[in-house]
C-alpha positions in Angstrom: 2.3 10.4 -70.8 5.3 7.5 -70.4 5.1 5.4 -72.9 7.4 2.3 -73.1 11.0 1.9 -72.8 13.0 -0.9 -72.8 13.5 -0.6 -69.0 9.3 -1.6 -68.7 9.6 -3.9 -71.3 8.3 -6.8 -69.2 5.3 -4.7 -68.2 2.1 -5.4 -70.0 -0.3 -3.3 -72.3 -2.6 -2.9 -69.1 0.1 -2.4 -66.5 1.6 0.4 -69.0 -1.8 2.0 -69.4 -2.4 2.2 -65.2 1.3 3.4 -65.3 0.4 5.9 -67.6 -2.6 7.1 -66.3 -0.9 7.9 -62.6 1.7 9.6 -64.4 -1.0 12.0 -65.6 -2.5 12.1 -62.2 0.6 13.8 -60.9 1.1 16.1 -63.9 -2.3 17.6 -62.9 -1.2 18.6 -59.7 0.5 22.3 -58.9 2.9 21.2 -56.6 2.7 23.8 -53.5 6.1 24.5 -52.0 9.9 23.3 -52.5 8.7 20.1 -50.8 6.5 19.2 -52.8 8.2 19.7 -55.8 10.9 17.3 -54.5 8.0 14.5 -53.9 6.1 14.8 -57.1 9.8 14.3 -58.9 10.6 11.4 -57.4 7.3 9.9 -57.4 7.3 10.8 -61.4 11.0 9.0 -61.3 9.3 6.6 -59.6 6.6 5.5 -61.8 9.0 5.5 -65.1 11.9 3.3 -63.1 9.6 0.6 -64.2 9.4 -0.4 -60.2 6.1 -2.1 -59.3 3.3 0.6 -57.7 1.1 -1.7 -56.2 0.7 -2.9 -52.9 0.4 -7.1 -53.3 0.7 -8.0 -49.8 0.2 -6.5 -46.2 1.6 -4.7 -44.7 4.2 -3.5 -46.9 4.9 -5.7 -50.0 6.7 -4.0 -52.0 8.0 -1.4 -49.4 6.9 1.5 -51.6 3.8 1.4 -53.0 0.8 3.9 -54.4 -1.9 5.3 -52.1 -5.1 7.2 -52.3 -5.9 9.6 -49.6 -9.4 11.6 -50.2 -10.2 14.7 -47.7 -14.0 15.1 -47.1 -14.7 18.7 -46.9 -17.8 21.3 -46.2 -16.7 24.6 -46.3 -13.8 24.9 -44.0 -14.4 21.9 -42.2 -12.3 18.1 -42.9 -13.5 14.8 -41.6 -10.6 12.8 -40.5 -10.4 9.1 -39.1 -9.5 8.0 -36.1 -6.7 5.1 -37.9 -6.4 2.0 -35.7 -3.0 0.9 -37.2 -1.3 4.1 -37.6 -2.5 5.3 -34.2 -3.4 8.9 -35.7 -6.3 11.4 -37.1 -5.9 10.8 -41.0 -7.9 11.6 -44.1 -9.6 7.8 -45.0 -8.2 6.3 -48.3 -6.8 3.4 -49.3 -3.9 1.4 -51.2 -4.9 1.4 -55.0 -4.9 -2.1 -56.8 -3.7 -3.6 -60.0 -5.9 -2.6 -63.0 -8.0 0.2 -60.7 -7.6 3.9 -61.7 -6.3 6.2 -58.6 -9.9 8.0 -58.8 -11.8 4.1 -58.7 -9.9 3.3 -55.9 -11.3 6.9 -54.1 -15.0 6.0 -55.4 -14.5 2.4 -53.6 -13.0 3.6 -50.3 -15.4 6.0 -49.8 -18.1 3.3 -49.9 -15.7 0.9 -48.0 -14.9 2.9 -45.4 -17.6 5.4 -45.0 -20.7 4.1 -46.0 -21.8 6.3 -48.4 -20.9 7.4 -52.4 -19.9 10.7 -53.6 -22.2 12.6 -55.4 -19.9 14.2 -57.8 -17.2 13.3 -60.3 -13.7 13.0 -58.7 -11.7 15.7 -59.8 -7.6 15.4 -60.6 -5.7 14.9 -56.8 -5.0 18.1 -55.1 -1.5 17.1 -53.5 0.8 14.7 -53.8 3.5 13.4 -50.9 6.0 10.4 -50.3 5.9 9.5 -46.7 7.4 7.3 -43.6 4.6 5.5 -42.2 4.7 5.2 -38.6 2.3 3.5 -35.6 2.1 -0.7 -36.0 3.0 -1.0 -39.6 5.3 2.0 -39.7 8.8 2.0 -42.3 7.3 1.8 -45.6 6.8 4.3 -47.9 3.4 5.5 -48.9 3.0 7.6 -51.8 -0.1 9.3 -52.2 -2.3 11.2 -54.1 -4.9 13.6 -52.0 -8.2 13.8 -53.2 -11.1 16.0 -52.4 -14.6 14.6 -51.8 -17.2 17.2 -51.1 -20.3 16.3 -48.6 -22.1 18.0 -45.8 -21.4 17.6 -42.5 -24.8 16.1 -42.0 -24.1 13.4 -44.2 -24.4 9.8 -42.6 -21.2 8.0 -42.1 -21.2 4.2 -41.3 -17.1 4.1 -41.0 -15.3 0.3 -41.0 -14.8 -0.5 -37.6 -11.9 -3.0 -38.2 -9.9 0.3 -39.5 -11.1 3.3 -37.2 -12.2 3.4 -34.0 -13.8 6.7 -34.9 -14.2 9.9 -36.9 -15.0 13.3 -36.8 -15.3 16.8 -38.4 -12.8 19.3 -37.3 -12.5 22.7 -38.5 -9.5 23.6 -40.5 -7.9 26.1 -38.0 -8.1 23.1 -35.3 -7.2 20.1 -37.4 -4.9 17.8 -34.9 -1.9 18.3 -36.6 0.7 17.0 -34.3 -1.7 13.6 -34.1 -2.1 13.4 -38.0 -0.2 13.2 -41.4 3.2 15.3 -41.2 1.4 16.9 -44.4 -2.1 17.9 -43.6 -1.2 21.3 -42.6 0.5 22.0 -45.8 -3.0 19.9 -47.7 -5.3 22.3 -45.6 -3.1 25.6 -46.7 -3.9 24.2 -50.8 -7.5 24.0 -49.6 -7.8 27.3 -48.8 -6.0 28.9 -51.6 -7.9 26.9 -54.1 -11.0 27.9 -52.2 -10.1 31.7 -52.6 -8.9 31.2 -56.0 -12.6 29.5 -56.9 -14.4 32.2 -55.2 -12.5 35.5 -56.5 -14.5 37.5 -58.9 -14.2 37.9 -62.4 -11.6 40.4 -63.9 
């Protein structure tokens, strides 16, 4: 974990610890291709620059900021929202606050924005990607953490209406991927290969 340095000396005990503690968020994750590589280095760069992480004011204050994206899956199946401002299908989440843990800020949006709490621990992110917003707030820079939050597609969603103007399960092979994150593809391939890797058998 980063510790201090005399380049975050003005950063408090707390603000070091959340600093910390999404520094070992994207250690956790097994980056996928070149690509991603690239963004969990510079988001690891990033976080020990001593530059703030945390979204103070909207739309975009500071320009780059930390976001928490969670993918609600059955099987082979994602539910994705239908985002008013960025005018595409995207997996709900949300910009994490001072003090709040990247995993507390996916336990609150889930509640937040789909009515309903998950019923199991949140595991370490899947994914990691620094990205270009477009639609009515586009030209910051989001970087964010993709979790996975496991509920049937039964479950009842009561989505915030002021953010979506809908959602809707879509199996993986017809995800909307020109109408979505230039990423989910890429999130969807990890899926599946965690998904085989969790059901091989024993040696």
């Amino acid at each position: 974990m980063s510790g201090w340095s005399p380049r975050n000396a003005h950063v408090g005990p707390d603000k070091l610890q959340q600093r910390a503690a999404v520094r070992h968020e994207l250690e956790s994750i097994e980056p996928l291709d070149a690509l991603e590589q690239q963004h969990r280095r510079d988001a690891l760069a990033w976080i020990d620059s001593g530059a703030p992480l945390f979204r103070v004011a909207k739309p975009a204050t500071p320009p780059q900021h930390l976001v928490a994206y969670f993918a609600v899956i059955d099987d082979e199946n994602i539910l994705l929202v239908d985002h008013r401002n960025a005018q595409l299908w995207l997996p709900p989440g949300g910009h994490v606050e001072q003090g709040e843990h990247p995993r507390e800020t996916v336990v609150r949006e889930v509640r937040e924005e789909l009515g309903f709490s998950p019923v199991h621990e949140i595991s370490a992110p899947l994914m990691v990607t620094c990205t270009t917003t477009v639609g009515l707030t586009s030209g910051h820079t989001d970087v964010s953490l993709w979790y996975v939050i496991h509920a049937p597609r039964s479950q009842p969603i009561v989505y915030d209406s002021q953010e979506f103007n809908g959602t809707r399960w879509f199996e993986f092979s017809e995800a909307p991927f020109s109408r979505s994150d230039p990423h989910l593809a890429r999130f969807i391939q990890k899926l599946r290969d965690a998904n085989k890797v969790s059901r091989s058998p024993p040696p």
